[in-house]
C-alpha positions in Angstrom: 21.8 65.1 -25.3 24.4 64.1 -27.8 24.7 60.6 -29.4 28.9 59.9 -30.1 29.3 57.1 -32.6 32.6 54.5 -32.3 33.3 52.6 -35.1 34.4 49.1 -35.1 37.7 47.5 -35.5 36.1 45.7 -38.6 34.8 49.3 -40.0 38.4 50.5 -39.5 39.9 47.8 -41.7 37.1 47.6 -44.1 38.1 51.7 -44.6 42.0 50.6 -44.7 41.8 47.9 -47.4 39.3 50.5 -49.5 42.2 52.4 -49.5 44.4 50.3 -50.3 42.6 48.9 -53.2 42.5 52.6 -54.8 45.1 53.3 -57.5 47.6 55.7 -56.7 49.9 57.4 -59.3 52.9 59.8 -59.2 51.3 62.5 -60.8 47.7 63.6 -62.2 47.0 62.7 -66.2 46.4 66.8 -66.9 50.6 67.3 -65.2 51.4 64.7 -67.3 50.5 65.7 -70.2 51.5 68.9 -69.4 54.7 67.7 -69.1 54.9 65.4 -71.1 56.2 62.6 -68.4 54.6 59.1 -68.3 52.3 58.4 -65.0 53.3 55.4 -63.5 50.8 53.9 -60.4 52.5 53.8 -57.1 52.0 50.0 -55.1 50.2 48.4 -57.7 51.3 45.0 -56.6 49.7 45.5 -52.9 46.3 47.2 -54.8 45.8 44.1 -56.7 46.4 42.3 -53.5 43.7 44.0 -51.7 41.4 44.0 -54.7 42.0 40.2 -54.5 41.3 40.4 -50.9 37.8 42.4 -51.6 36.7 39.5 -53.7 36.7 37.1 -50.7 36.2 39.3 -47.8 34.5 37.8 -45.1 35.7 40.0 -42.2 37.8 37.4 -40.4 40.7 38.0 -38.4 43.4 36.9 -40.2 41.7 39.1 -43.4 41.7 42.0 -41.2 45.0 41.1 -40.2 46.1 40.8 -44.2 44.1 43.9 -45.0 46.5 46.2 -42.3 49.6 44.5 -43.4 48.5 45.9 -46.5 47.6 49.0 -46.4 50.5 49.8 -44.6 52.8 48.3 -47.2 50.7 50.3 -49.7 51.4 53.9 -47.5 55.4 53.0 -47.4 55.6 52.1 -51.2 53.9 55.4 -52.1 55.4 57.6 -49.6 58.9 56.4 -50.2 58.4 57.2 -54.5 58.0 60.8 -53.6 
């Protein structure tokens, strides 16, 4: 018998705003380097955000609600800078 495991909205969101709390830059330190070409981070305006967010979060709706609307932010700002 096997035992399937669904994860929770709040599990979901919890994931989303981890991600969206991680720094993200436009290249690694060694290519830069390499290349001699300054790394700048990618969204850092929505990682503070949700860092700010991860202070205080209680799991609500409306912070699961800010926590989406952030991490898809985050995914527009770095995909649209590559």
């Amino acid at each position: 018998m096997s035992v399937t495991y669904g994860r929770s909205t709040l599990e979901i969101v919890e994931d989303m705003l981890l991600k969206a709390a991680t720094p993200v830059f436009n290249l690694s330190r060694q290519d830069a380097v390499a290349m001699r070409i300054q790394r700048r981070e990618l969204g850092r305006d929505q990682r503070l955000e949700a860092e700010a967010l991860l202070e205080v979060w209680e799991g609500t709706r409306s912070q699961m609600i800010q926590a989406d609307q952030l991490f898809s932010n985050k995914q527009f700002v770095v995909s649209r800078s590559f």
